[in-house]
C-alpha positions in Angstrom: 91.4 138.6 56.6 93.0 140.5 53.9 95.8 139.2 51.3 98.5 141.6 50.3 99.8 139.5 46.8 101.0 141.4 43.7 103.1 139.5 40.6 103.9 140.9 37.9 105.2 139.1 35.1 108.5 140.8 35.1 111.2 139.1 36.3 110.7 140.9 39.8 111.8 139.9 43.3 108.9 140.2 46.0 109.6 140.6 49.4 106.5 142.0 51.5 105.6 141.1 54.9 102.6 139.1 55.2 101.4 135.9 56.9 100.6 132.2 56.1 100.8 128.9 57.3 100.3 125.1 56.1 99.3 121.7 57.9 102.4 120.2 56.4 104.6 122.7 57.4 103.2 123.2 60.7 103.2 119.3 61.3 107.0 119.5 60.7 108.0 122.2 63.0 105.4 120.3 66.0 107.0 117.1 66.2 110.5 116.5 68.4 113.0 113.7 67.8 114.4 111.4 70.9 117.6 113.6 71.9 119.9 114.2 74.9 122.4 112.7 77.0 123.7 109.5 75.5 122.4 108.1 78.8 118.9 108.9 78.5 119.3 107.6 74.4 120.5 104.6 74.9 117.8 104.2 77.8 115.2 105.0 74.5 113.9 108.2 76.4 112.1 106.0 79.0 113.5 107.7 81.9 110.7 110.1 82.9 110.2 108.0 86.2 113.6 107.4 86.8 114.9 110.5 86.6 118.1 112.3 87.8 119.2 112.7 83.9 119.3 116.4 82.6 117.5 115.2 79.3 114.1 114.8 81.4 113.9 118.8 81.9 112.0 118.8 78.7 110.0 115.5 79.5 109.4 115.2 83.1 110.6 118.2 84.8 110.6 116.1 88.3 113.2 113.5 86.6 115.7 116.7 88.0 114.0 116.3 91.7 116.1 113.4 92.0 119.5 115.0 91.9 121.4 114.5 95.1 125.2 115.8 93.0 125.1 118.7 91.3 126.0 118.0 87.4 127.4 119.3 84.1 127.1 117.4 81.2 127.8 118.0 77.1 126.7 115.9 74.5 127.7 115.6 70.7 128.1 113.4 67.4 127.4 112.5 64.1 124.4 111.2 62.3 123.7 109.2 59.1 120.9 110.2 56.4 120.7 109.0 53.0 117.9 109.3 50.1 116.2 106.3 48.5 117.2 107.2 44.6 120.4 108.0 44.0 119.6 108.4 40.2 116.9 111.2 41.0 119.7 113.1 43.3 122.3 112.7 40.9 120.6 114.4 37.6 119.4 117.0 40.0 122.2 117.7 41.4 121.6 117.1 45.2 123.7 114.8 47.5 122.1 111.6 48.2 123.9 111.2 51.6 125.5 113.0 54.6 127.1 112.8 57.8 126.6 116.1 59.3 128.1 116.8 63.5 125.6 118.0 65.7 126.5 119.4 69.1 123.1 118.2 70.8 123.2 119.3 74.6 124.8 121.1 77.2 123.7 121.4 80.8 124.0 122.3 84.2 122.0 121.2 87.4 122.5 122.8 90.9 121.6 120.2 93.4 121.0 122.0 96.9 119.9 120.0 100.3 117.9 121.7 102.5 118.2 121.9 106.7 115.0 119.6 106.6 117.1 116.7 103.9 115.3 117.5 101.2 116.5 118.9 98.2 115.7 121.6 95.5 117.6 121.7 92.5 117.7 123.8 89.7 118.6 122.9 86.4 119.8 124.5 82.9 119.8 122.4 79.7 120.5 123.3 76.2 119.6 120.6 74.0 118.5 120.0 69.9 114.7 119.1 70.3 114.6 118.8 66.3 117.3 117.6 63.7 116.1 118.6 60.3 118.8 116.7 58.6 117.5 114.5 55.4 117.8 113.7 52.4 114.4 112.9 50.4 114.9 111.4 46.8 112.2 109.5 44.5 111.6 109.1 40.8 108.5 107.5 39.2 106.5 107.2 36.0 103.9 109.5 35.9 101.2 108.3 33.4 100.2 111.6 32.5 99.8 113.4 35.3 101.8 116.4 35.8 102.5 119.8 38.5 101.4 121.9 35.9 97.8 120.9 35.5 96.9 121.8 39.3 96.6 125.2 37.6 94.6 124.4 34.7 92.1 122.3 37.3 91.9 125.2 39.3 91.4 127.7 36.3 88.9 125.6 34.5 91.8 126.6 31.6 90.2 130.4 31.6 93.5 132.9 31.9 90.6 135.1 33.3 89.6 133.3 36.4 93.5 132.7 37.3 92.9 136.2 39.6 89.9 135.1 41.3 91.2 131.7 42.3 93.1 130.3 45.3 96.6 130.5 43.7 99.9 130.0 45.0 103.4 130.8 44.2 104.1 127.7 41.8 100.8 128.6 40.2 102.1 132.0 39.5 105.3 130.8 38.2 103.8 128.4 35.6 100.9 130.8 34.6 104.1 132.8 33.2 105.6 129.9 31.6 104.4 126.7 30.9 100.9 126.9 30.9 99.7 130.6 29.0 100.4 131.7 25.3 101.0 135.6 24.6 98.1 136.9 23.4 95.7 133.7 24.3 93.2 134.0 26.7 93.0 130.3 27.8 95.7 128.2 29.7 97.3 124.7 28.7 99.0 122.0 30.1 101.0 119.5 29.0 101.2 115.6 30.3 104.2 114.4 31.7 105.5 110.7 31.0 108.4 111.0 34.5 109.3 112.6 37.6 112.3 113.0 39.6 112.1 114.8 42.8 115.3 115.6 45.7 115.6 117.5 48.3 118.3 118.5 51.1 116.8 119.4 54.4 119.3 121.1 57.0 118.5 123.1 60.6 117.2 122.7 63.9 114.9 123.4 66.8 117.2 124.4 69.7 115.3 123.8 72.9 117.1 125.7 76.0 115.4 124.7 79.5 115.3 126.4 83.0 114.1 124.2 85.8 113.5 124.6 89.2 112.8 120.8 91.0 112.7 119.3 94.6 112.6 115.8 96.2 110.5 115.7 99.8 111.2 112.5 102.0 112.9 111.1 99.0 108.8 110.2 98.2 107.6 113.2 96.3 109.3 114.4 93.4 108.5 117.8 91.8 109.7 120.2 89.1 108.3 122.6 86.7 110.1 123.7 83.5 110.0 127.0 81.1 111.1 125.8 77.8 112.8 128.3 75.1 112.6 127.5 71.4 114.8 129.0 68.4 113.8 127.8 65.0 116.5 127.3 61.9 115.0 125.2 59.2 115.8 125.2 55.8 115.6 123.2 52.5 116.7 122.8 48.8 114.6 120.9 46.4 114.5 120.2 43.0 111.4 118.8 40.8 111.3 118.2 37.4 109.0 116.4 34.5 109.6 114.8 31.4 106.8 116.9 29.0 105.1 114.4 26.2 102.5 115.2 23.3 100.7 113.3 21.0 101.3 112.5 17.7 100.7 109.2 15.4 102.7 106.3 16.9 102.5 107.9 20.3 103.7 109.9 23.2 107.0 111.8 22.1 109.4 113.7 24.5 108.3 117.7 24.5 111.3 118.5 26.8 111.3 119.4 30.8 110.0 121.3 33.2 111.9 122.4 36.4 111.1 123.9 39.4 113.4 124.8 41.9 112.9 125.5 45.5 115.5 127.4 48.8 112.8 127.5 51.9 113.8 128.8 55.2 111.8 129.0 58.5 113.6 130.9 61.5 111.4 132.0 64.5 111.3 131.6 68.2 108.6 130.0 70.9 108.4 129.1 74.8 106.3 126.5 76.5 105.6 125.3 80.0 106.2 122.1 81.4 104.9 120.5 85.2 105.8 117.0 86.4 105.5 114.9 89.5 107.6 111.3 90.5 106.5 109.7 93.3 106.8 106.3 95.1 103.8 104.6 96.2 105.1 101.9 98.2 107.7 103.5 100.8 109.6 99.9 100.5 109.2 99.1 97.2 111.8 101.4 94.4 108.7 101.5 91.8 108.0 105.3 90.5 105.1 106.6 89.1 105.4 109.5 86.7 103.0 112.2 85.3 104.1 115.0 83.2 102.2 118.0 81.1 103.3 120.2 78.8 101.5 122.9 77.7 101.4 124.3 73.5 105.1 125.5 72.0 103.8 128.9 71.3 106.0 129.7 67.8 106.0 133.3 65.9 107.9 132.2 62.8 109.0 134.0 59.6 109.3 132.0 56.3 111.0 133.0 53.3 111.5 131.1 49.7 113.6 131.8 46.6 111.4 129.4 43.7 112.6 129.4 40.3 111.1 127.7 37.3 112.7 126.5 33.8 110.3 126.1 31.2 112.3 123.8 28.7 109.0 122.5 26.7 108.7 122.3 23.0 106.7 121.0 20.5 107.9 119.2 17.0 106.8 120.9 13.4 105.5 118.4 11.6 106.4 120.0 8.7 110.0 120.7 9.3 110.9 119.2 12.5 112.0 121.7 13.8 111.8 122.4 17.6 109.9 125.5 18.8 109.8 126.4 22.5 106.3 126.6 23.9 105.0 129.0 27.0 105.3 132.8 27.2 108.8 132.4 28.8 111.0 129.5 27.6 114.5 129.0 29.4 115.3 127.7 25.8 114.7 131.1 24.6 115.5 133.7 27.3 118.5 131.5 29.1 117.6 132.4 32.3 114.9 131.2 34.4 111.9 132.5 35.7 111.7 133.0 39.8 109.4 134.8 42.7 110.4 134.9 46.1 108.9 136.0 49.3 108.8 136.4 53.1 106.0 135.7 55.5 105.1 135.4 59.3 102.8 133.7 60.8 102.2 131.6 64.1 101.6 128.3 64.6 100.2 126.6 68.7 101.4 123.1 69.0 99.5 120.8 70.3 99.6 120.2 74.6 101.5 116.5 75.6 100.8 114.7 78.3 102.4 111.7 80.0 103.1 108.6 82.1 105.6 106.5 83.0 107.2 103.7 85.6 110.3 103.2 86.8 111.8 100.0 89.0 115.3 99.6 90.3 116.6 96.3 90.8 119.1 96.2 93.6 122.1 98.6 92.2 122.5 96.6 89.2 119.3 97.4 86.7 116.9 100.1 86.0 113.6 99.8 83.9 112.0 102.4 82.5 108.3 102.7 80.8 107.1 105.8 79.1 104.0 106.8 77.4 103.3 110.7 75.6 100.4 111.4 73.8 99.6 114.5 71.9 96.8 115.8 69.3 98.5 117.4 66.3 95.1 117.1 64.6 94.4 120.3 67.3 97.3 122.3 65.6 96.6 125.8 65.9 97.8 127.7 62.7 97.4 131.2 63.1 97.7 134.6 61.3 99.1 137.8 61.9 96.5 140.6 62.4 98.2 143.5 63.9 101.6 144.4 65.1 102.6 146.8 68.7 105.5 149.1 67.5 108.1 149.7 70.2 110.5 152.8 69.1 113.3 151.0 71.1 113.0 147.2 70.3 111.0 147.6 66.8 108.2 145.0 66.1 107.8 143.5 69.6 104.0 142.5 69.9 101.8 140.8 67.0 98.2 139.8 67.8 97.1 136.7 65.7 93.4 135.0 64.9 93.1 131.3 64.7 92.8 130.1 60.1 89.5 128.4 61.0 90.1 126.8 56.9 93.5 125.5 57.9 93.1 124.3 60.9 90.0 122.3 59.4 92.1 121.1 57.3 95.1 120.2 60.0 92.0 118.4 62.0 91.1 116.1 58.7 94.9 115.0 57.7 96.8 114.9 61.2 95.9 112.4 64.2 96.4 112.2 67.7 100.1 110.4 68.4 101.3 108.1 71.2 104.8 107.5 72.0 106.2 104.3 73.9 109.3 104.2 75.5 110.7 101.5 76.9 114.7 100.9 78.3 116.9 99.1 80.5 120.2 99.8 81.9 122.4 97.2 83.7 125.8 97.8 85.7 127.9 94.2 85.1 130.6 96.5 87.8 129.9 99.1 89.8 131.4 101.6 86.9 130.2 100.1 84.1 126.8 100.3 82.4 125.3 99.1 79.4 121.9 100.0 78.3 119.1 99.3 75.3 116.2 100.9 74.6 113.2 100.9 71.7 110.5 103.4 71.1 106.9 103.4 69.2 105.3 106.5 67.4 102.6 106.1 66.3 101.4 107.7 62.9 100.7 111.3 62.5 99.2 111.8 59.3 96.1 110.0 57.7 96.6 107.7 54.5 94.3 109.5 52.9 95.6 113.0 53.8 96.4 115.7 51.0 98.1 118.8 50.8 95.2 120.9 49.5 96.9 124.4 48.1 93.5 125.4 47.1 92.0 126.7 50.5 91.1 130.4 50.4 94.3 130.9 53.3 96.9 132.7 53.2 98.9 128.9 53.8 98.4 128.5 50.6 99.0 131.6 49.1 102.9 131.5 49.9 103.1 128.3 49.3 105.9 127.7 46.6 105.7 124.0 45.9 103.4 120.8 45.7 104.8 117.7 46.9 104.1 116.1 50.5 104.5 112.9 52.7 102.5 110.9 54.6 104.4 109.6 57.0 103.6 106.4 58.6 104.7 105.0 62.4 108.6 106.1 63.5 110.8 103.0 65.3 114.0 103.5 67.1 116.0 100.6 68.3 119.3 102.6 71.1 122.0 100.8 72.5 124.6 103.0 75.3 127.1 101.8 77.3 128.5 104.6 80.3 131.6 104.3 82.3 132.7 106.1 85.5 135.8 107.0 87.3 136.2 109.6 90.2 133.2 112.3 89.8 133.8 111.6 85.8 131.2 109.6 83.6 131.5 109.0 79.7 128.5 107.8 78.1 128.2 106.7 74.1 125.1 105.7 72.6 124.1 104.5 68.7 119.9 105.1 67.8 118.5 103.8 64.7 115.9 105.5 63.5 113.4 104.2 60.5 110.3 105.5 59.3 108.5 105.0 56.3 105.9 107.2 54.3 104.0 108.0 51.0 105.5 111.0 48.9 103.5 112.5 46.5 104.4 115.1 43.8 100.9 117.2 43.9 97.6 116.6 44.9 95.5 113.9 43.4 92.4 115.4 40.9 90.2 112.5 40.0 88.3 114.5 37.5 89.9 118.0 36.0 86.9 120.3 34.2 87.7 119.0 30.8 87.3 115.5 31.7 90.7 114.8 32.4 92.3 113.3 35.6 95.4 114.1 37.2 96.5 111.6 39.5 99.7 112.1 41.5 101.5 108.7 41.9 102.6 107.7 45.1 106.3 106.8 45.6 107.4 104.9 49.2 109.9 106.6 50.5 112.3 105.9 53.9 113.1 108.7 56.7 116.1 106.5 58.0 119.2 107.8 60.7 121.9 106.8 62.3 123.1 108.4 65.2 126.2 108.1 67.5 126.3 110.4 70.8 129.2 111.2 72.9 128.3 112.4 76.3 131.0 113.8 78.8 129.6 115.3 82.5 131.4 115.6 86.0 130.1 115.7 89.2 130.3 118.1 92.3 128.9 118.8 95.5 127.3 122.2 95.7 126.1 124.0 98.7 123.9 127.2 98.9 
């Protein structure tokens, strides 16, 4: 594997083609959020056995098998995000809240009955699999520690080894700043006394699903899915350190550090998805649901715009006057110091299966149970190695190799994950329907996982800034309510969505080559939504 990277100290714009990835990253684009019909969220999901919702194309494709009306449905609404430090998003200049509209899903399922009575149905979904939407805010004391000595660690403070070591894109931009003096050949760093961090996140994974289903002897329930993926994530972040030195009596302020981040991912993948439903018991309404779905297989393309101001100093003790310190101070030039860049790369998620139960109660209550487990520890981050040149459609082919270094790394931060569903829906009247749900994921990363940007990958190469979460367990508590008139339904659901997880700045260094430490403090942070959906569907006989 080759690496394509040229700075120059200039102030020069890069943008050459090349390929990386990042457990981190990756992790983020792998996971999907509990979306759909407002029926099947305020049921929690757990409708994989119960079927005859659009929503379990992407879960159980045999939930469509149990279609006897053909079906169009379209879902939208609003969701609620909001940071944890106000303070942080404020002096940085980020809103601490939103209330973005999403429109989430809109479908179509063709339900046909065959001479014999049995059905096959084919179905078309469009729904959000992802919502990116968050706002991520923390401030802390630092007690030393600071961004800017990852590159002296990694340096051993020799300007000459900066070349031969794993850097990345924030190491390049405080090599230039910060951390190097024109005409010295060793690097510095300076201790920080706080940190504030924000960040906006925005975009989507848009998840359109083409089914084709059947029901035999109103037993057997089948239905395989091809799922489409189109990728639009994006994010603007802000870090930024109060700088201190020593003097007699103390630390003293030596001014602030900022580094600036715009990050966008936009690619496209497909997947496969095979389910079965079927009734044990020809008298009794309990379903038994099995499901698999194989890797999302994503080609992505990321691109950043990172820019750095270097507002250090240091105090005359003679005069007291201030004097800027680095080889490019936005005290002195005005105008900050950037890099940007664009990469592709691919990333295999990891295959899902499932189970599930459903139970019907008369015509007055459903029950649902679900249960998904998948690997992300068996993330397959992969780079580009060669690309098939088509004279009519351009670059339409690129071969790839498995990064054996990240995904060993992917394999010691991420776990396997299990997801419980569980939901109930209950009709009071024969139009009426109210419905609850809760769901359990389990945790994906390890507590003692760290975003290591010193691999020799190209992962970390691009990668343009430090911080990470680990995120702990995910609980969502639904509520719904659906009424019906004629062939007419209107469905409303509210999820609450909580998780909690560690955020850390940079990477923890217990012992730097001089002695010193440099360890990252670790702030709790809350990944917290509310969402209201609004679905609307009709439904219509349809004959072949």
């Amino acid at each position: 594997m080759k690496h394509y990277i040229l700075y120059t100290v200039a102030l020069t714009t890069l943008a050459m083609p090349a390929m990386a990835q990042e457990t981190y990253e990756s992790a983020n684009i792998a996971t999907q959020d509990l979306n759909g019909t407002a029926r099947y969220v305020g049921m929690g999901g757990a409708m994989e056995a119960l079927g005859a919702d659009i929503s379990t194309i992407n879960s159980n494709p045999a939930g469509i098998g149990l279609f006897r009306k053909s079906s169009v449905s379209m879902s939208l609404g609003p969701s609620f995000v909001k940071g944890d430090c106000a303070n942080a998003s404020d002096l940085l200049y980020i809103k601490n809240s939103k209330t973005p509209m999403s429109f989430d899903q809109f479908g179509l399922v063709l339900s046909n009955k065959t001479n014999r009575g049995d059905y096959v149905n084919i179905g078309i979904n469009y729904n959000k699999s992802r919502n990116f939407n968050q706002i991520l805010s923390a401030e802390s004391d630092v007690r030393g520690a600071s961004q800017n000595k990852v590159l002296y660690h990694k340096t051993g403070g020799l300007l000459s080894n900066y070349k031969e070591q794993h850097y990345t894109q924030s190491d390049y931009l405080y090599v230039n700043t910060l951390s190097s003096e024109i005409g010295s050949t060793d690097l510095y760093y300076n201790d920080a006394e706080h940190m504030y961090f924000a960040q906006d996140t925005k975009g989507y994974i848009s998840n359109f699903n083409i089914n084709v289903s059947g029901n035999h002897n109103d037993r057997v329930f089948w239905g395989f899915t091809l799922g489409l993926y189109d990728v639009n994530y994006s994010h603007n972040q802000v870090y930024s350190e109060d700088l201190v030195e020593y003097a007699t009596g103390g630390p003293t302020p030596a001014g602030i550090v900022t580094l600036s981040d715009e990050r966008k991912i936009t690619g496209q993948g497909f997947d496969l998805k095979a389910g079965i439903i079927f009734r044990p018991i020809e008298t009794s309404p309990l379903r038994v649901g099995f499901s698999i779905a194989t890797p999302t297989f994503y080609e992505l393309t990321s691109s950043n715009y990172t820019e750095i101001l270097n507002e250090a100093y240091t105090i005359d003790p003679d005069d007291g006057m201030k004097y800027p310190v680095g080889t490019h101070n936005y005290l002195e030039e005005n105008a900050p110091f950037y890099i940007s860049d664009e990469y592709d790369y691919k990333v295999f998620t990891p295959w899902r299966f499932g189970a599930s139960l459903g139970y019907t109660i008369g015509k007055n209550i459903a029950l649902g149970a679900s249960y998904e487990f998948a690997d992300y520890s068996s993330i397959d981050n992969r780079y580009i190695t060669n690309r098939t040149y088509n004279d009519y459609y351009g670059y339409d082919e690129t071969d790839s190799e498995s990064d054996n270094r990240m995904n060993n790394h992917t394999e010691r931060t991420l776990r396997g994950v299990s997801t419980l569903k569980l939901g109930a829906e209950y009709k009071p009247t024969a139009n009426l329907s109210l419905r609850a749900g809760y769901n359990y994921v389990s945790q994906m990363y390890e507590d003692n996982g760290m975003r290591n940007l010193g691999l020799d990958t190209d992962g970390c190469y691009f990668s343009s800034t430090t911080n990470y979460v680990n995120w702990k367990a995910t609980n969502r508590f639904t509520l719904g309510a659906g009424y019906t008139f004629d062939n007419f339904n209107i469905d409303v659901a509210y999820q609450h969505s909580s998780q909690k997880g560690d955020f850390y700045p940079f990477e923890t260094v217990d012992r730097m080559v001089n002695g010193d430490t440099n360890i990252a403090p670790c702030v709790e942070v809350n990944n917290n939504r509310h969402q209201f959906l609004l679905t609307i569907g009709y439904k219509f006989n349809f004959d072949l």
